[in-house]
KOLGU-4560 file (N, C-alpha, C; in nm, 3 decimals, padded with zeros to 5 digits):
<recs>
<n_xx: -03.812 n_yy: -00.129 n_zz: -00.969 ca_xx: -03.868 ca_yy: 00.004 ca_zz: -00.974 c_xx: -03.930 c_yy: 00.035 c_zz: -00.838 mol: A seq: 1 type: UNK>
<n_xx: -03.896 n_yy: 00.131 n_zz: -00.800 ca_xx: -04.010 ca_yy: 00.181 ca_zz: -00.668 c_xx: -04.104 c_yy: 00.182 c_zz: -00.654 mol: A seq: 2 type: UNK>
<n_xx: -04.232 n_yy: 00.183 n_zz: -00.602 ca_xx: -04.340 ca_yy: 00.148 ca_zz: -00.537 c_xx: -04.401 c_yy: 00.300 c_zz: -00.554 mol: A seq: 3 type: UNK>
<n_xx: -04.354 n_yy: 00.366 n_zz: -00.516 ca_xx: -04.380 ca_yy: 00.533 ca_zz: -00.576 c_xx: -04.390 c_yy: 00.588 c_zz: -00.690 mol: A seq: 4 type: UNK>
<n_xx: -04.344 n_yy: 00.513 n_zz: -00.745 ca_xx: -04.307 ca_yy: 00.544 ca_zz: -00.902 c_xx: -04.410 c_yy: 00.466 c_zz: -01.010 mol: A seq: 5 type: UNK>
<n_xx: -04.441 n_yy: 00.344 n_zz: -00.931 ca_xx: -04.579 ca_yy: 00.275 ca_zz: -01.027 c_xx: -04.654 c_yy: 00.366 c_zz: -00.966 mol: A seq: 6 type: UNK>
<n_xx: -04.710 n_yy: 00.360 n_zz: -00.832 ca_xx: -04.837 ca_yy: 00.458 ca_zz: -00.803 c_xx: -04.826 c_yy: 00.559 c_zz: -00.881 mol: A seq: 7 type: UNK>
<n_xx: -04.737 n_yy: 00.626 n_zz: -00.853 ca_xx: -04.762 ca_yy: 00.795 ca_zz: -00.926 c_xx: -04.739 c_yy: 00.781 c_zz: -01.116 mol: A seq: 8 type: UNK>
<n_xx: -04.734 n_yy: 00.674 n_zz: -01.162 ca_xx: -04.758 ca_yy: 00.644 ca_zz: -01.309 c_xx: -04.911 c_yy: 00.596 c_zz: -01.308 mol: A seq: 9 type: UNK>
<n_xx: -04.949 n_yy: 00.537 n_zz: -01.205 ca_xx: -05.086 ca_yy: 00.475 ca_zz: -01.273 c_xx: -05.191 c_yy: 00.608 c_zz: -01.193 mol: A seq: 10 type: UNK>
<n_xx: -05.166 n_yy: 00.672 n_zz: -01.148 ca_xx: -05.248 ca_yy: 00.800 ca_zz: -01.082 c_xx: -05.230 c_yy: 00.878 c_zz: -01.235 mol: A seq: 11 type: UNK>
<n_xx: -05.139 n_yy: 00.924 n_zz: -01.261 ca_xx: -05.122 ca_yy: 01.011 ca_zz: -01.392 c_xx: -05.197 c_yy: 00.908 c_zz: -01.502 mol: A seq: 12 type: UNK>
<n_xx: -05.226 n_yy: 00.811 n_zz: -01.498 ca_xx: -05.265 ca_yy: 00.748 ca_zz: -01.620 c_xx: -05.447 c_yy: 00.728 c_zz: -01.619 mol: A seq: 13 type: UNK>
<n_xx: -05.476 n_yy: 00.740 n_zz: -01.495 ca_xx: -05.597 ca_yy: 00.725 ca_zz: -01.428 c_xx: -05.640 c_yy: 00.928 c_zz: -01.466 mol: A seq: 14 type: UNK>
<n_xx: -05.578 n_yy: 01.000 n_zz: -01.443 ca_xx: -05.601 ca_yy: 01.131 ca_zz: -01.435 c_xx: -05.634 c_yy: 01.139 c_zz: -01.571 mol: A seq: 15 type: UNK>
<n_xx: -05.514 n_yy: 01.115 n_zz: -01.673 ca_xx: -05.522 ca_yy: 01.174 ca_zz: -01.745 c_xx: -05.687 c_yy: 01.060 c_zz: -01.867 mol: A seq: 16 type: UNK>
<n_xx: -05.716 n_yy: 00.962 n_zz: -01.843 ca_xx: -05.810 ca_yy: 00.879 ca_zz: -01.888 c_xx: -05.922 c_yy: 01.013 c_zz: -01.815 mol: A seq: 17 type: UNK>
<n_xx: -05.948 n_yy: 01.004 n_zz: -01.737 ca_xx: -06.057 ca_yy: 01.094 ca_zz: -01.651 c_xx: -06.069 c_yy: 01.223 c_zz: -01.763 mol: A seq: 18 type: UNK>
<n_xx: -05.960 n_yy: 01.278 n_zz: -01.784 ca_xx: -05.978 ca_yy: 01.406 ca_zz: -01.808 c_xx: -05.990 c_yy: 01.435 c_zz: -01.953 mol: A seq: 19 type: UNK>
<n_xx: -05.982 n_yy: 01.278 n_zz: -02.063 ca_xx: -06.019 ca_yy: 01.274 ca_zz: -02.166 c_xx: -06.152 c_yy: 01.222 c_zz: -02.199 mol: A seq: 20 type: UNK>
<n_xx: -06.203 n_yy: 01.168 n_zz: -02.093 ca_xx: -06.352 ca_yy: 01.118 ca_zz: -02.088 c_xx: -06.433 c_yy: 01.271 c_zz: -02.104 mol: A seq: 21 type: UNK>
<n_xx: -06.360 n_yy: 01.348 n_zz: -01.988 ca_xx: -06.510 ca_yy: 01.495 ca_zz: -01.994 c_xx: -06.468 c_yy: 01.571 c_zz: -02.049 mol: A seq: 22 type: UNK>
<n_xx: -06.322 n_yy: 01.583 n_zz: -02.140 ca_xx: -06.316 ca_yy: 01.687 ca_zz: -02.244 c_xx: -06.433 c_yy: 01.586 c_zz: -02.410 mol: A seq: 23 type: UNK>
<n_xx: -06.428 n_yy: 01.467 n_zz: -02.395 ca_xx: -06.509 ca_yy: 01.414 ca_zz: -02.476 c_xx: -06.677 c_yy: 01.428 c_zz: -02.482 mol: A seq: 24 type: UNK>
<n_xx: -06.706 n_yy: 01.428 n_zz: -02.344 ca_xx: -06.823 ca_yy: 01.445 ca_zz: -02.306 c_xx: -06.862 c_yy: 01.577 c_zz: -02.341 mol: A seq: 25 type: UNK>
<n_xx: -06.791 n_yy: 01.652 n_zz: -02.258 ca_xx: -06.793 ca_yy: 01.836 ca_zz: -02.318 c_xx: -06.841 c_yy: 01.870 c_zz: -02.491 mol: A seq: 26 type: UNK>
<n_xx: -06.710 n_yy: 01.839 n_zz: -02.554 ca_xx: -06.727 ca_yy: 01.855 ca_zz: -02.675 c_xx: -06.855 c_yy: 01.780 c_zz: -02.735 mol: A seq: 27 type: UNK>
<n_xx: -06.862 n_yy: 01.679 n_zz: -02.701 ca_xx: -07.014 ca_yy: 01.575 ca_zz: -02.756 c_xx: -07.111 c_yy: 01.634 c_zz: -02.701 mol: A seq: 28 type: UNK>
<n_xx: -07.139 n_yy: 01.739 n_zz: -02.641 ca_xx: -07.255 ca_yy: 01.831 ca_zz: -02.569 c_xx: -07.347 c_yy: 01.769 c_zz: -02.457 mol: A seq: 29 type: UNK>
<n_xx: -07.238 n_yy: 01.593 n_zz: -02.398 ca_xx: -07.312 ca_yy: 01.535 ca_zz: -02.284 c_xx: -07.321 c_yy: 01.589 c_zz: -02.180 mol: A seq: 30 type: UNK>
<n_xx: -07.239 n_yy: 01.692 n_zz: -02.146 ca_xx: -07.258 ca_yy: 01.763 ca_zz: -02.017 c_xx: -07.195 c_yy: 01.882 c_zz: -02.071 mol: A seq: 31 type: UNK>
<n_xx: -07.220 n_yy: 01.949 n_zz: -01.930 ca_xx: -07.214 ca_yy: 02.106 ca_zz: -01.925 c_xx: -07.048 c_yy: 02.098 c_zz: -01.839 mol: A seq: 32 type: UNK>
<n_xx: -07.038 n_yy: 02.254 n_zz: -01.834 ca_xx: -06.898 ca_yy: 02.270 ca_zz: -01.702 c_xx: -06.925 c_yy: 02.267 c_zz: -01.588 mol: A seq: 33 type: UNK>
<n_xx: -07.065 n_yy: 02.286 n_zz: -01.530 ca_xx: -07.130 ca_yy: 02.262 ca_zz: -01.404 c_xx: -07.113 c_yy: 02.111 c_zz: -01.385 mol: A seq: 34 type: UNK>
<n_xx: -07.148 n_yy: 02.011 n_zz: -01.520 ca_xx: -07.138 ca_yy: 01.871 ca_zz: -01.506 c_xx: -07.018 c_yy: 01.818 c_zz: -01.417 mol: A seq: 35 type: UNK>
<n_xx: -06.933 n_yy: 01.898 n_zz: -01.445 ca_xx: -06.803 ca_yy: 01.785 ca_zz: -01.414 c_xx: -06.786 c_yy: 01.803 c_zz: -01.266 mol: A seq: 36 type: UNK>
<n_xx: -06.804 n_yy: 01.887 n_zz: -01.199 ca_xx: -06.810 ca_yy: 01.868 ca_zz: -01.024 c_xx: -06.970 c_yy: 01.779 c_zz: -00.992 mol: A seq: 37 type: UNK>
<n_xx: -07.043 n_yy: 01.747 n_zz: -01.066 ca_xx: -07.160 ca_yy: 01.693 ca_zz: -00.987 c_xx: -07.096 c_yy: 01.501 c_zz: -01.038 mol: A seq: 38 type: UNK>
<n_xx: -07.182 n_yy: 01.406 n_zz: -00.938 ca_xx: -07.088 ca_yy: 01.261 ca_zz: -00.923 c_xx: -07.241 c_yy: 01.201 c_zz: -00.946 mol: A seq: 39 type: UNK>
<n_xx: -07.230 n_yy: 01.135 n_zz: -01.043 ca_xx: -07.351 ca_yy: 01.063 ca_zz: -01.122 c_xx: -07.309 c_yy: 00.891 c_zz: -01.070 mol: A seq: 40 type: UNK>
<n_xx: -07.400 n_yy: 00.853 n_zz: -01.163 ca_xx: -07.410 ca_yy: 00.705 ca_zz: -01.159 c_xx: -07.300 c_yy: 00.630 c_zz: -01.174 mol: A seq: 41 type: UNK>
<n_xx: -07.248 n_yy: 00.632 n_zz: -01.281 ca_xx: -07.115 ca_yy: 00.620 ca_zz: -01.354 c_xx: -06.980 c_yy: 00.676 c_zz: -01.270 mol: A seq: 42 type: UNK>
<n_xx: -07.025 n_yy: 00.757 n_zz: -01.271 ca_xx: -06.849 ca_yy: 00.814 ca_zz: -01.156 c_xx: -06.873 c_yy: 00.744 c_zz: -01.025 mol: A seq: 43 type: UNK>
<n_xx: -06.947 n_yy: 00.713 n_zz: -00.980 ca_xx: -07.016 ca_yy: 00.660 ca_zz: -00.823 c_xx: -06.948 c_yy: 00.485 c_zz: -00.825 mol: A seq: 44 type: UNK>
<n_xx: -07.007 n_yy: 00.433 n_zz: -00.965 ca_xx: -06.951 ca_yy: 00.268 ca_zz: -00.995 c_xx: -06.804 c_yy: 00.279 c_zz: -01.003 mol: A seq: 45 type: UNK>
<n_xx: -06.767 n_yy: 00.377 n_zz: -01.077 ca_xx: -06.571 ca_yy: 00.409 ca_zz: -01.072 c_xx: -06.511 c_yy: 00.398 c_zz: -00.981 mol: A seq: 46 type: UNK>
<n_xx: -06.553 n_yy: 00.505 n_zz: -00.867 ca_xx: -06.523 ca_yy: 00.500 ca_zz: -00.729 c_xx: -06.521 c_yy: 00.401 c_zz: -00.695 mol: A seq: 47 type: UNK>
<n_xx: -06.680 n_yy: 00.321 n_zz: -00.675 ca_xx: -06.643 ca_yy: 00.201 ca_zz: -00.592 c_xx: -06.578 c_yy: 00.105 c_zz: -00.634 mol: A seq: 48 type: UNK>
<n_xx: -06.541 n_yy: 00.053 n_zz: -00.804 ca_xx: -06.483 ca_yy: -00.021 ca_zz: -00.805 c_xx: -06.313 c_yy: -00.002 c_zz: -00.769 mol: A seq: 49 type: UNK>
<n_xx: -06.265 n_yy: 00.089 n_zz: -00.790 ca_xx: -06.142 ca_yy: 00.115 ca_zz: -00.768 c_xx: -06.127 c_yy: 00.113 c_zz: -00.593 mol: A seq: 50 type: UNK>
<n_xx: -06.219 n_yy: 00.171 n_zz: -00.522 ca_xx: -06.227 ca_yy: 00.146 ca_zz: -00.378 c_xx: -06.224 c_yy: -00.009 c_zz: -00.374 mol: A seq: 51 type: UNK>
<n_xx: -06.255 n_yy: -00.141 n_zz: -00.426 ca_xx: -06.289 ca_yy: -00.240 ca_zz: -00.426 c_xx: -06.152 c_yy: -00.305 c_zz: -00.481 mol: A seq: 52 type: UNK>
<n_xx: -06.071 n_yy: -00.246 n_zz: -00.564 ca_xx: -05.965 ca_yy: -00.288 ca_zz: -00.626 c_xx: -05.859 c_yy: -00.255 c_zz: -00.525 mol: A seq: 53 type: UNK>
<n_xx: -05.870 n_yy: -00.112 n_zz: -00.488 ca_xx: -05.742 ca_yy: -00.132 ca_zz: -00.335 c_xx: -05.744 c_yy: -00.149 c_zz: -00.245 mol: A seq: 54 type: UNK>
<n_xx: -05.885 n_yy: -00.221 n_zz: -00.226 ca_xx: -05.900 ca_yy: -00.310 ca_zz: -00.062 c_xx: -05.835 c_yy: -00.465 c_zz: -00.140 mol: A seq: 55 type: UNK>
<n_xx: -05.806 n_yy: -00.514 n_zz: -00.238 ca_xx: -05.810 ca_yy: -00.653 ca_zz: -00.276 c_xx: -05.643 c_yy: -00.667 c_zz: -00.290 mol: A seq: 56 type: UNK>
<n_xx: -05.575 n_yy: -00.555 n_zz: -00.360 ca_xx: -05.457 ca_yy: -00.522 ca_zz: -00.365 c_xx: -05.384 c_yy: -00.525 c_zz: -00.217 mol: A seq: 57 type: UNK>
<n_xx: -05.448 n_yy: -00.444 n_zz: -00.151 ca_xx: -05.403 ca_yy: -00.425 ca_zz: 00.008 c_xx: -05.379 c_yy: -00.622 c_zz: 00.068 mol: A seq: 58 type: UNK>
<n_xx: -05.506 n_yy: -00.640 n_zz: 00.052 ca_xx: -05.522 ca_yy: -00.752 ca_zz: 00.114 c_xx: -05.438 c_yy: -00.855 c_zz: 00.029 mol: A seq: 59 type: UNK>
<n_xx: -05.385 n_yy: -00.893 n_zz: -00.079 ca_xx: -05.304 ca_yy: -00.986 ca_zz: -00.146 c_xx: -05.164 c_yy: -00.945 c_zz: -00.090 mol: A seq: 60 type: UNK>
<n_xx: -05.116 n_yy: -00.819 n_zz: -00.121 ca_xx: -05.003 ca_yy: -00.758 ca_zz: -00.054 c_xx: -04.952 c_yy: -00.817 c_zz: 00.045 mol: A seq: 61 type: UNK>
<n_xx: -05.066 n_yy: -00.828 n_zz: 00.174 ca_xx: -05.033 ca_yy: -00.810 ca_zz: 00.293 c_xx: -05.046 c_yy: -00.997 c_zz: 00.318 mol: A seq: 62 type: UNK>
<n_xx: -05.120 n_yy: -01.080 n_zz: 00.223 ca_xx: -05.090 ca_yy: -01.213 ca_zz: 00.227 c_xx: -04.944 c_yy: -01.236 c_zz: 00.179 mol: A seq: 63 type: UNK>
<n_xx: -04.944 n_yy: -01.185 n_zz: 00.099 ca_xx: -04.748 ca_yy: -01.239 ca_zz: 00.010 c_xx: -04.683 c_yy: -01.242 c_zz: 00.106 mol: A seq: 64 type: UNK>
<n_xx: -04.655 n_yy: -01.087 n_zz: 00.220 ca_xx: -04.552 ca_yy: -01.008 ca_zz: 00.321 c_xx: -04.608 c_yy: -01.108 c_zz: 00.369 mol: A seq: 65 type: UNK>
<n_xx: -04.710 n_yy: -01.188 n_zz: 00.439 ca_xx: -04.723 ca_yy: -01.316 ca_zz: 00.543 c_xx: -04.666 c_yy: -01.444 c_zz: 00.543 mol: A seq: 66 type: UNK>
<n_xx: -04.659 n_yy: -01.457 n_zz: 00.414 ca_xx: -04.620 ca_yy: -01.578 ca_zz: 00.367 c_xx: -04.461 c_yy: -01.561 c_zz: 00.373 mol: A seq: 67 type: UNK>
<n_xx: -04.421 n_yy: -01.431 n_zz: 00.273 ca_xx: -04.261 ca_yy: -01.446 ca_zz: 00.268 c_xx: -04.216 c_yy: -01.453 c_zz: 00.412 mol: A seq: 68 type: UNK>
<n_xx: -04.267 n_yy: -01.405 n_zz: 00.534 ca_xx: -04.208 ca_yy: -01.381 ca_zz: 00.632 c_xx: -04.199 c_yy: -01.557 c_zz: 00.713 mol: A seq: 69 type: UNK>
<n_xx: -04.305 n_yy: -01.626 n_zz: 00.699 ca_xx: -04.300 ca_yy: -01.753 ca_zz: 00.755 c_xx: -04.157 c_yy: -01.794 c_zz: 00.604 mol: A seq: 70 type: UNK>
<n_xx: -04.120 n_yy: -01.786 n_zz: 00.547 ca_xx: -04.050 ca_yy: -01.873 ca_zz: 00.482 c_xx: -03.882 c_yy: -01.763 c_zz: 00.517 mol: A seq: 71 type: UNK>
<n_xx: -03.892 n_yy: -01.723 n_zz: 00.605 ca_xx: -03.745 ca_yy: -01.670 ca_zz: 00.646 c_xx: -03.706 c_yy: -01.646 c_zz: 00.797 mol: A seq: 72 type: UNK>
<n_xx: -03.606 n_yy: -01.662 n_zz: 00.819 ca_xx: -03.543 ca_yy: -01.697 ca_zz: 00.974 c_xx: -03.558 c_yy: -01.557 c_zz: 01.069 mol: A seq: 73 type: UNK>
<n_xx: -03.516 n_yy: -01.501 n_zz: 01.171 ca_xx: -03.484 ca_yy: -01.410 ca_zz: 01.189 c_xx: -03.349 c_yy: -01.335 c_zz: 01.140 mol: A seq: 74 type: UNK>
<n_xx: -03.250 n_yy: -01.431 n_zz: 01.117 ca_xx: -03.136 ca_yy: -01.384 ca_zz: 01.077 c_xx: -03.116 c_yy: -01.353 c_zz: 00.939 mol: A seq: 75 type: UNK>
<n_xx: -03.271 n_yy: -01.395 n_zz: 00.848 ca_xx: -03.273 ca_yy: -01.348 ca_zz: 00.701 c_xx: -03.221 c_yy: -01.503 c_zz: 00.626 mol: A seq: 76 type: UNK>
<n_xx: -03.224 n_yy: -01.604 n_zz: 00.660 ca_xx: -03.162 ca_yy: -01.701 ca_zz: 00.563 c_xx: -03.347 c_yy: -01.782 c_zz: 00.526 mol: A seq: 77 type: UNK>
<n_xx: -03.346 n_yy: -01.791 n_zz: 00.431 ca_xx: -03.439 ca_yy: -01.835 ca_zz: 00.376 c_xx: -03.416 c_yy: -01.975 c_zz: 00.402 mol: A seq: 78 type: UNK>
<n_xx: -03.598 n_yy: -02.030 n_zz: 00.450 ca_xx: -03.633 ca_yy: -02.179 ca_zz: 00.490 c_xx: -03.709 c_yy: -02.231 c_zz: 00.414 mol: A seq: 79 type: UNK>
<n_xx: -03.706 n_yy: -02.409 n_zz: 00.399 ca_xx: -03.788 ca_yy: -02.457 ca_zz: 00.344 c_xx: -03.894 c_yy: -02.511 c_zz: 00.421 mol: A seq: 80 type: UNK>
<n_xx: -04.018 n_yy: -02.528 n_zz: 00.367 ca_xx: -04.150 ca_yy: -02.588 ca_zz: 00.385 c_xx: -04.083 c_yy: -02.682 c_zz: 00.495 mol: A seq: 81 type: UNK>
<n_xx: -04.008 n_yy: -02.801 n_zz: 00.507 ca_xx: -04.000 ca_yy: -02.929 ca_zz: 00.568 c_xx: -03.863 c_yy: -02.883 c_zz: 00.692 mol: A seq: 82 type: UNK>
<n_xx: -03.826 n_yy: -02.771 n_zz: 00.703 ca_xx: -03.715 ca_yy: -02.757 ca_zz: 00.794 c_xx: -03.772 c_yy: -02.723 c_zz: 00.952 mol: A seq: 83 type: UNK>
<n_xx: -03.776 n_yy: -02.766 n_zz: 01.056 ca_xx: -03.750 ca_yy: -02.717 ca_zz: 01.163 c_xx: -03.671 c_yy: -02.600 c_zz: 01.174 mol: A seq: 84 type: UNK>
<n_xx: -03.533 n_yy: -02.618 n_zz: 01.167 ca_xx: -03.455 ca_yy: -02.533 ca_zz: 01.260 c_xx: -03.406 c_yy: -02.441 c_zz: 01.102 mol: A seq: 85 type: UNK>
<n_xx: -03.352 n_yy: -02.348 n_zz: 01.147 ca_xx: -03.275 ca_yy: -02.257 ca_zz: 01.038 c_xx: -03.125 c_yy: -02.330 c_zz: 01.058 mol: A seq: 86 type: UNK>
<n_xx: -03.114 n_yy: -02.367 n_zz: 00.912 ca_xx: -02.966 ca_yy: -02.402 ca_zz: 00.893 c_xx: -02.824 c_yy: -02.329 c_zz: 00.932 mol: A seq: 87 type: UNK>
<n_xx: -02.851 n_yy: -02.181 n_zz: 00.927 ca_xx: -02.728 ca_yy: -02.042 ca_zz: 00.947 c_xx: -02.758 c_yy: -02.086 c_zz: 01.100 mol: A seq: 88 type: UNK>
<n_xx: -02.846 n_yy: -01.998 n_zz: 01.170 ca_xx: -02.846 ca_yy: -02.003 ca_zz: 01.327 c_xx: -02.873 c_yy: -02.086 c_zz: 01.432 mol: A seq: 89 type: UNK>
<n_xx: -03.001 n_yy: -02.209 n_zz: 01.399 ca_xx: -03.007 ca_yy: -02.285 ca_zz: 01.474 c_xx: -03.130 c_yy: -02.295 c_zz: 01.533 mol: A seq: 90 type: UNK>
<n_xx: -03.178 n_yy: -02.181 n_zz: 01.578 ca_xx: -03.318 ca_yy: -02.119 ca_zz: 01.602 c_xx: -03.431 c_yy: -02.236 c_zz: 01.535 mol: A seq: 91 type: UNK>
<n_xx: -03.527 n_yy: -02.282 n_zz: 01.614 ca_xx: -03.637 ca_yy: -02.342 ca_zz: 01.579 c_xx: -03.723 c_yy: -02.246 c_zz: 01.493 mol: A seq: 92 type: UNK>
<n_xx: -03.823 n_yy: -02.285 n_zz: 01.401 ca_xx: -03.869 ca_yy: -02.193 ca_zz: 01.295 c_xx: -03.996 c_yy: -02.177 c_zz: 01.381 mol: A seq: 93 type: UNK>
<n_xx: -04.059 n_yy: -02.053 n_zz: 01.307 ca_xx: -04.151 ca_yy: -01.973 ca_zz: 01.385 c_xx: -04.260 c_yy: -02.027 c_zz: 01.348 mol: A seq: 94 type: UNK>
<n_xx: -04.407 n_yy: -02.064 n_zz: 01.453 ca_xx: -04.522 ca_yy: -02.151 ca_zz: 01.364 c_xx: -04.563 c_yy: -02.016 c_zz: 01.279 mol: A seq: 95 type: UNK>
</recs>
């Protein structure tokens, strides 16, 4: 599946959770319609944890892409842990 296609599923799934929280709130008489543009306690911890969740995402991401890249040649033939040289080209492996 594309990479575009989870984001923009879990954005719509994130939206639409959001937007059943303050039609709940609304109706339960916890806030007003002025409420929902002002950013309380609770929306503030949301933020940051999700700010906190795609700095951790970013950063695992960008370990995997580090790792897969030491375990492949330039010419694309996949190496093992114990090989020096790439078997296809010859090329000494990259530290």
């Amino acid at each position: 599946m594309k990479h575009w296609v989870v984001a923009v599923s879990w954005g719509t799934a994130v939206g639409i959770a959001v937007l059943t929280y303050n039609l709940w709130a609304y109706c339960c008489g916890r806030c007003t319609l002025r409420g929902f543009l002002v950013i309380g306690p609770f929306e503030t911890s949301i933020l940051g944890l999700t700010l906190v969740a795609a700095l951790l995402l970013v950063l695992v991401k960008a370990l995997h892409r580090r790792q897969r890249a030491r375990c492949r040649c330039r010419c694309g033939a996949v190496l093992s842990d114990t090989w020096g040289f790439c078997p296809e080209c010859g090329t000494p492996r990259q530290a």
